[in-house]
C-alpha positions in Angstrom: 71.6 25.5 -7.7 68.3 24.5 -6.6 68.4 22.1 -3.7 66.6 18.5 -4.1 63.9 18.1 -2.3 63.8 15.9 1.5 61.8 12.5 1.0 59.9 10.6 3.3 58.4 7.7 1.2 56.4 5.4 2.6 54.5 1.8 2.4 51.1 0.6 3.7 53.4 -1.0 6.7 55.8 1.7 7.4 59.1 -0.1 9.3 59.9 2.0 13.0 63.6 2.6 11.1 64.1 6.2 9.7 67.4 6.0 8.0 69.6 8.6 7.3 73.1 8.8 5.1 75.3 11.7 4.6 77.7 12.1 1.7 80.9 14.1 2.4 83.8 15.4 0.1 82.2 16.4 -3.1 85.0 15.2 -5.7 87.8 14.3 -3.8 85.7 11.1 -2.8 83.2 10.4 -0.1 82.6 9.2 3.0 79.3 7.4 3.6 77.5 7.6 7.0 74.9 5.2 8.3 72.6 6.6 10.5 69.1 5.4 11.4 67.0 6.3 14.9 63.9 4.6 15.5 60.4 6.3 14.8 56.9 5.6 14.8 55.5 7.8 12.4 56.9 9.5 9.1 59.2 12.3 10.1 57.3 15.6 10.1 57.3 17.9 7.5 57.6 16.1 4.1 55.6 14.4 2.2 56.8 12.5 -0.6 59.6 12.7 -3.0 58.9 15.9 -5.3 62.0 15.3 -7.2 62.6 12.7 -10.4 64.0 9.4 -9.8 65.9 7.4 -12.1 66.8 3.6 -11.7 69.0 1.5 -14.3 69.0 -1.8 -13.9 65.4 -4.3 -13.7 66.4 -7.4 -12.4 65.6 -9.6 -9.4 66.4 -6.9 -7.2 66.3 -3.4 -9.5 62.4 -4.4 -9.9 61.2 -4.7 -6.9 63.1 -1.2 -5.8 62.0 0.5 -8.7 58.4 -0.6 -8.0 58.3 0.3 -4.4 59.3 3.6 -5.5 56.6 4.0 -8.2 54.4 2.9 -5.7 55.6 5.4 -3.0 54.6 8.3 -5.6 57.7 8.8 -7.0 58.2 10.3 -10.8 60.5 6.9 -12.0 62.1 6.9 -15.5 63.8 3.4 -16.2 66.2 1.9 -18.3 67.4 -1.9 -19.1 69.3 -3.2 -21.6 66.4 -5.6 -21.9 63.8 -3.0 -22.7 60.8 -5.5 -22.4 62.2 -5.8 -18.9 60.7 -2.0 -18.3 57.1 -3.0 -19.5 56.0 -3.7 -15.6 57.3 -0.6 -14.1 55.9 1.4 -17.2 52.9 -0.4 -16.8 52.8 0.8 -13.0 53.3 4.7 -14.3 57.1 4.5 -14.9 58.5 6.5 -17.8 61.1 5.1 -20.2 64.4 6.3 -21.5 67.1 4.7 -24.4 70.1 5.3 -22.8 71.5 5.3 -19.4 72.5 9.3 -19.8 69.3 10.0 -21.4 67.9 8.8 -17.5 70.4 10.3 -16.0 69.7 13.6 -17.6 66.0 13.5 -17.1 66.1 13.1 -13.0 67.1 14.4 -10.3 68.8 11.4 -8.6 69.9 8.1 -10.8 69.7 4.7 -9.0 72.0 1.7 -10.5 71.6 -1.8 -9.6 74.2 -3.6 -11.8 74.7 -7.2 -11.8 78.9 -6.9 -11.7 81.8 -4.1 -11.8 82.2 -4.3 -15.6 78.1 -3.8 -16.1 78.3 -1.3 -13.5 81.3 0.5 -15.1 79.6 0.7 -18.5 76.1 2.1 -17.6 78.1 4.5 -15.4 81.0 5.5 -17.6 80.8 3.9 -21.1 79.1 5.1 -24.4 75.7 6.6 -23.8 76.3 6.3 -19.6 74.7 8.2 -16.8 78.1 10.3 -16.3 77.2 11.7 -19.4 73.6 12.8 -18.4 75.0 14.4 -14.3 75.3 17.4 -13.7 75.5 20.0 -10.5 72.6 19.4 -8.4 72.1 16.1 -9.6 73.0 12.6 -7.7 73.9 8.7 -8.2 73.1 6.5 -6.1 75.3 2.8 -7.2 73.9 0.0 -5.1 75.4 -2.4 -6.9 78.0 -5.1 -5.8 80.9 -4.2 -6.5 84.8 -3.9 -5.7 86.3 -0.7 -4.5 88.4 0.2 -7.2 85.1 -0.2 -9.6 83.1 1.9 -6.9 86.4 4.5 -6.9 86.8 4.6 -10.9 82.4 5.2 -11.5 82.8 8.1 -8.5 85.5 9.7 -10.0 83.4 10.0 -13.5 80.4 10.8 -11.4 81.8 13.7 -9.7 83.7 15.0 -12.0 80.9 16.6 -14.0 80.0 18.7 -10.1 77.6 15.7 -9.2 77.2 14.0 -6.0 78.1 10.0 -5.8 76.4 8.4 -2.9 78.7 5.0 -3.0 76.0 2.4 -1.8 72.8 2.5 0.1 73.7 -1.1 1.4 70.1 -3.5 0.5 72.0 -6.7 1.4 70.3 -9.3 3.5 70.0 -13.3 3.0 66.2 -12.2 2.7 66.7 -9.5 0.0 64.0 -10.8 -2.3 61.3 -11.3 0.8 62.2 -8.3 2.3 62.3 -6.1 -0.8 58.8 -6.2 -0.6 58.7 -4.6 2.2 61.4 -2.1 1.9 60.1 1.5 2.7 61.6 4.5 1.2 62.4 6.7 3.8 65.3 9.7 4.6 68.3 9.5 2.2 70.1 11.7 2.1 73.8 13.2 0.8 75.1 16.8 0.9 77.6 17.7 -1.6 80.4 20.0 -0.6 79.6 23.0 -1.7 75.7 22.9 -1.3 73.3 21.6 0.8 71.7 18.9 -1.5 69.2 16.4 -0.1 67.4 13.5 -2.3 65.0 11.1 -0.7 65.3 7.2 -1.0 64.5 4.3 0.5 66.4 1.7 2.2 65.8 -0.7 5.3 68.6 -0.6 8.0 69.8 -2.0 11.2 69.0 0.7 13.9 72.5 1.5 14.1 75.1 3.7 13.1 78.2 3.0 10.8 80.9 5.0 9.7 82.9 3.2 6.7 85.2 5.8 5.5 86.5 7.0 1.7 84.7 5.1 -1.2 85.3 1.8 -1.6 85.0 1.0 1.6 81.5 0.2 1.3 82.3 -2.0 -1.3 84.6 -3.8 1.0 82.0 -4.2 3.4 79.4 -5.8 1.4 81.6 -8.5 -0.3 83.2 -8.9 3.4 78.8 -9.5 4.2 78.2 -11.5 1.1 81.1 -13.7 1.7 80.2 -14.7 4.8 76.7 -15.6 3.8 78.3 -17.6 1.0 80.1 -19.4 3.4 77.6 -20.2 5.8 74.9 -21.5 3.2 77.5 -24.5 2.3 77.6 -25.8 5.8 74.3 -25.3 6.1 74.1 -27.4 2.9 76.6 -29.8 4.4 74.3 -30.3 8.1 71.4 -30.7 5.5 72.5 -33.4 4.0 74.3 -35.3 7.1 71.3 -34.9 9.2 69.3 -36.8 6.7 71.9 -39.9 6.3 72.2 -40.0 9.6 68.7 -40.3 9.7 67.5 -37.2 11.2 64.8 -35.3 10.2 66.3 -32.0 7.7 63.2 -29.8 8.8 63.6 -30.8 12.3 67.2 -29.9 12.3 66.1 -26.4 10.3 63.6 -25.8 14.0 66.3 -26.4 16.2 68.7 -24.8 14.5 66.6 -21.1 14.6 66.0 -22.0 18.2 69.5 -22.0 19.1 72.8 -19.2 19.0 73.4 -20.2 15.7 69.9 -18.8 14.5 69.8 -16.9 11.4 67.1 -16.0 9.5 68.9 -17.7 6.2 68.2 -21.0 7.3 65.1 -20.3 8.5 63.5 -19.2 5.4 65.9 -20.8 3.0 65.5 -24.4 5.1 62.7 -26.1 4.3 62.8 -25.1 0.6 66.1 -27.2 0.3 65.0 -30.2 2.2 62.1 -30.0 -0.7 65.2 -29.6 -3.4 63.5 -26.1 -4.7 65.3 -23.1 -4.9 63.0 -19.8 -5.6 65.1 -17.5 -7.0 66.0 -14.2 -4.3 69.6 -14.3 -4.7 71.0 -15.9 -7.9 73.6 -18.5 -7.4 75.8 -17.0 -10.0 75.7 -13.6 -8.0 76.9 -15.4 -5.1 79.7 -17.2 -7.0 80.6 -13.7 -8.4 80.8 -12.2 -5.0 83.1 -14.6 -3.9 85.1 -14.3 -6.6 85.5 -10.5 -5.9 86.2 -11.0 -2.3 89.0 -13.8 -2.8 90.6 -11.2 -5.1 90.3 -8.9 -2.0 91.9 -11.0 0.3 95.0 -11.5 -1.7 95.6 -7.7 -2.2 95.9 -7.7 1.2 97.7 -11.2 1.8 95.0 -12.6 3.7 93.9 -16.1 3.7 90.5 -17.4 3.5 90.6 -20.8 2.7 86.7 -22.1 3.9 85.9 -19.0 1.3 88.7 -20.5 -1.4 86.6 -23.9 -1.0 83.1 -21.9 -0.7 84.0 -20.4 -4.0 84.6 -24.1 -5.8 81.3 -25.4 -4.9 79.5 -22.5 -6.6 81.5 -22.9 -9.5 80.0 -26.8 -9.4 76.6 -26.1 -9.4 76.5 -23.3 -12.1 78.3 -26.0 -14.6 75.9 -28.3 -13.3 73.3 -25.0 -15.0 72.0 -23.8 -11.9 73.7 -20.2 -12.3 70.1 -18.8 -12.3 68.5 -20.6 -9.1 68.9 -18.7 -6.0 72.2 -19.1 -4.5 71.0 -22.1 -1.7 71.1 -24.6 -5.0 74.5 -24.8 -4.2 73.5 -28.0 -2.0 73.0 -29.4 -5.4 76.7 -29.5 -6.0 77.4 -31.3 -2.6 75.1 -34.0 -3.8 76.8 -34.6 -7.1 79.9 -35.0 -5.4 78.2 -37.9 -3.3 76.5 -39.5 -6.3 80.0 -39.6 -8.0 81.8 -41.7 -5.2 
């Protein structure tokens, strides 16, 4: 079995982060290791990606990954249920495929960002799915947001043909449409049991190491990450909106806000869009809504309660009925002020 060649893929502005994930287990599960150390220049040795790369799934954040890795030299074949969503990255130099195992057949390692577990599950594991296209040597790469049992069910189909499953490569941040753009793809890699097996990638990480266990852990984490961020973004919505009755300036409050220990980058960026009432699409609203949804159902498999998230969650489900399901996730002020307008 011939090995997959090591990746160093890089952008005009190349981050100091060098990232590096290990797969263990082969098909009794895996265990994913985050491990990045800090570097100035592109590690020594390789050059880019010789290998095909697949990637299913074009949206808001599928796109920009796919394109970054067009743009990094990669061989990319694509697929979307929306085929006319494929028409930029072919346009770039991408090549096309009908079917999720016809992608998954053609290249070495298979990328899939899904928008849920039950798209996720189907491109993986349904008629026509990448399961059907692995084989030894190849990989899958699901960096989608998911539960664990989802991310345990599309591994097990995944390995069972001899392929690797690399669980998530973890592309969460409150500034994942920003930041996308300036994503490098860098050392990725996974070695399968029986072989060593390494695929390059991209992916922009802390400078720190993580060790989250058997799969589905790293499913755990992110809704555990997105829930949080869900959270925060009401109150934020909430000392929005008081600031200004009170008769406080919102921007000011925004300033002093990433001046103090409360400082996140969120507000910051998010901040003075809202005070304006616009809401630029990075992080759909209904995404958000979903992933709190999926970590409520979390919490009571394991009897814990999480009521600011329980009240979180109803506020999202206000502003999609009020049809803003598609507007980035901070619209969700929108719903506090329809509750004030209907006093």
């Amino acid at each position: 079995m011939a090995a997959m060649a090591a990746a160093s893929l890089l952008c005009a502005r190349a981050a100091a982060a060098a990232p590096t994930l290990r797969l263990r287990g082969g098909g009794r599960g895996a265990r994913l290791v985050f491990s990045c150390s800090a570097s100035s220049s592109s590690p020594s040795g390789e050059g880019g990606f010789s290998g095909k790369v697949g990637f299913l799934g074009l949206g808001i954040m599928g796109a920009p990954m796919a394109s970054n890795l067009i743009n990094a030299g990669c061989d990319v074949t694509v697929w979307n249920r929306t085929r006319s969503k494929c028409d930029p990255l072919l346009s770039l130099g991408a090549k096309y495929e009908p079917s999720p195992a016809d992608v998954a057949s053609s290249c070495d390692v298979t990328f899939a960002m899904l928008a849920d577990p039950e798209s996720a599950v189907e491109v993986a594991c349904g008629a026509n799915g990448a399961a059907q296209g692995m084989a030894p040597g190849k990989g899958y790469v699901d960096v989608s947001t998911v539960d664990a049992a989802t991310s345990k069910l599309i591994g097990k189909h995944i390995t069972s043909t001899g392929a690797s499953f690399l669980e998530r490569c973890d592309f969460s941040s409150c500034t994942v449409g920003p930041m996308l753009t300036r994503y490098l793809f860098s050392r990725l890699q996974f070695q399968a049991q029986k072989s060593q097996q390494k695929m390059g990638c991209s992916s922009f990480l802390p400078q720190s190491r993580f060790f989250l266990g058997d799969v589905g852990k790293g499913a755990d984490m992110k809704l555990v990450v997105n829930m949080v961020m869900g959270s925060m973004m009401v109150s934020f919505s909430e000392g929005l909106l008081l600031s200004e009755k009170v008769g406080l300036d919102p921007n000011t409050l925004v300033e002093v806000i990433s001046q103090g220990a409360i400082s996140a980058p969120m507000f910051s960026l998010k901040g003075p869009s809202m005070v304006k009432a616009a809401y630029p699409t990075a992080f759909p609203l209904k995404h958000q809504q979903k992933d709190l949804r999926l970590a409520l159902a979390l919490a009571e498999s394991v009897s814990q309660s999480i009521p600011t998230v329980a009240a979180a969650n109803e506020l999202y489900k206000v502003a999609k009925s009020l049809g803003l399901a598609d507007q980035d996730f901070s619209a969700v002020i929108e719903a506090l002020k329809a509750k004030e307008q209907s006093k």
